[in-house]
N, C-alpha and C positions, 0 to 999 in steps of 0.2 A: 866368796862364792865357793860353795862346796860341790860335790859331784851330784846333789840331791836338790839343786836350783837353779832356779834359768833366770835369767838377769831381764828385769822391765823395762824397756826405753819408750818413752814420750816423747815426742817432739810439738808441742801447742805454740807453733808459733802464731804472732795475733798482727794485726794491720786494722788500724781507726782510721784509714785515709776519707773515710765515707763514710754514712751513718749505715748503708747497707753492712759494711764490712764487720763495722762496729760491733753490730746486732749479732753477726756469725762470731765476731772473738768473744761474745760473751757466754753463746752458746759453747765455745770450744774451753770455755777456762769452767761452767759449771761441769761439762763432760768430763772434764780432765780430772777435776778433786771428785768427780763420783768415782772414775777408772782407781785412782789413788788409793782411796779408802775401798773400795774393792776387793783391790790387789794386797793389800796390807794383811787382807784376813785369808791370804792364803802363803803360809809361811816356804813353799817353795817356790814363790817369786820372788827375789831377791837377789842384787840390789836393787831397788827401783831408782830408776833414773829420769829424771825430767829436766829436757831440755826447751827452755820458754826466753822468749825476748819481753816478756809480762812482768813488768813490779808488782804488780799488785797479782798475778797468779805467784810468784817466789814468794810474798809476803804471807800469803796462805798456806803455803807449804810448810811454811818454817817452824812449824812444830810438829808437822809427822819425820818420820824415818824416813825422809827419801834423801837424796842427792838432786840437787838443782843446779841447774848449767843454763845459769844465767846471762841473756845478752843483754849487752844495756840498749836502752828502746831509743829508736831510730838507726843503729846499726844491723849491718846484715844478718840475719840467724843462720846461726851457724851449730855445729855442735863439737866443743871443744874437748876432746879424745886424750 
């Protein structure tokens, strides 16, 4: 980070305990790779950070530029600093 960026933090944490919920993590995991690709196209957001208890939202990340702070699913989401 330089003096000319401001750092992106995400937090998409997701919960399938329900098929209602389900439906909201999937909305929040397409919002999140829109917000991602986004942000990429403006090079004074940096670092992006995304913090997910999502395999499968990390698995999609893992070829942009971001940082993922990954929990493993079924533990608490948290975001490791």
């Amino acid at each position: 980070m330089n003096g000319h960026s401001v750092p992106l933090l995400v937090m998409a944490g997701v919960s399938e305990a329900s098929e209602p919920e389900r439906m909201v993590s999937l909305a929040r995991h397409a919002i999140t790779l829109d917000l991602v690709d986004r942000a990429l196209t403006v090079p004074a957001l940096r670092p992006i950070v995304v913090a997910t208890n999502s395999a499968t939202l990390a698995g999609e990340l893992a070829g942009r530029p971001v940082i993922v702070d990954h929990d493993n699913p079924g533990s608490r989401f948290t975001l490791a600093v």
